[in-house]
C-alpha positions as CSV (number, residue, x, y, z in Angstrom):
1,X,-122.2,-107.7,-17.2
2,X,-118.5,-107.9,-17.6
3,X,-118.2,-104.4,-16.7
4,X,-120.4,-104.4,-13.8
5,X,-118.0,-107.4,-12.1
6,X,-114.6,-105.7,-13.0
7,X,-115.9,-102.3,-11.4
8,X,-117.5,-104.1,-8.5
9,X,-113.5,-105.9,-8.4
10,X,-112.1,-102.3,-8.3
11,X,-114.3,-101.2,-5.6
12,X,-113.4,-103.7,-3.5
13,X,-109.9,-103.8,-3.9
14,X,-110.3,-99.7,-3.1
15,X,-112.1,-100.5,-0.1
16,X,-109.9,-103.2,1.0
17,X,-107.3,-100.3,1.1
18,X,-109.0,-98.4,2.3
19,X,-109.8,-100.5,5.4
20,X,-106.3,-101.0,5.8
21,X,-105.5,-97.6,6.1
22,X,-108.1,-97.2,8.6
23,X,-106.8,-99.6,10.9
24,X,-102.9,-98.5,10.0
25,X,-103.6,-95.0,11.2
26,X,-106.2,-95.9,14.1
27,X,-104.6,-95.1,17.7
28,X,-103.7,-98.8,18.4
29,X,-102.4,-99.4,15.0
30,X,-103.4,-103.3,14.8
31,X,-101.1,-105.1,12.7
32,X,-103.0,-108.0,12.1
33,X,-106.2,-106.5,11.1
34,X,-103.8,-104.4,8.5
35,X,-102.3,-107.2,7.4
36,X,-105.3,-109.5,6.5
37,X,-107.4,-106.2,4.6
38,X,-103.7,-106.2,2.4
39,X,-103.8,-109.7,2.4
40,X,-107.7,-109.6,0.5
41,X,-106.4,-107.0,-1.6
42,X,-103.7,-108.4,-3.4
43,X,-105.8,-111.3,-3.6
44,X,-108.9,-109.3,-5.4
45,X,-106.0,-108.1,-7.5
46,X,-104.9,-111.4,-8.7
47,X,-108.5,-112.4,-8.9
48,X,-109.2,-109.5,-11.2
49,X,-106.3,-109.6,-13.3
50,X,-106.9,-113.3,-14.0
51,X,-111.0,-112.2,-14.7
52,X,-109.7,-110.0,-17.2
53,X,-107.4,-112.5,-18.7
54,X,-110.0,-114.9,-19.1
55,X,-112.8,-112.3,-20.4
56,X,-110.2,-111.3,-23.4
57,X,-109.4,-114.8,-24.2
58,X,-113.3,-115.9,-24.4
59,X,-113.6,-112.6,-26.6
60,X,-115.9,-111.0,-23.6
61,X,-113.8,-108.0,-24.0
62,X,-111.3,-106.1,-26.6
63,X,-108.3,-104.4,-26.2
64,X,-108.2,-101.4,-28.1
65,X,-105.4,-98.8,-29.0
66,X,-102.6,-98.5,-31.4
């Protein structure tokens, strides 16, 4: 389940960015729409980051490495 919701955060951030770039590179170039799509993404990105914070500490997830 944990999985699912941080690639369903990535996705959207993505898409988010993708929007974005749409409306950056679109003929009119609206600053406002590009603005608020970067706006939502750094806010998914905090949003995840803190999910993911909160997964390890409730033991939902384990870092691994060396």
């Amino acid at each position: 389940m944990t999985r699912l919701l941080i690639l369903a955060g990535f996705l959207a951030i993505v898409l988010s960015l993708g929007s974005a770039l749409f409306h950056l590179t679109r003929g009119k170039g609206d600053s406002k729409k590009v603005a608020r799509a970067l706006t939502i993404r750094v806010a998914l990105s905090i949003l995840l980051f803190v999910l993911l914070l909160v997964a390890w500490q409730l033991g939902w997830i384990q870092p691994h490495g060396s």
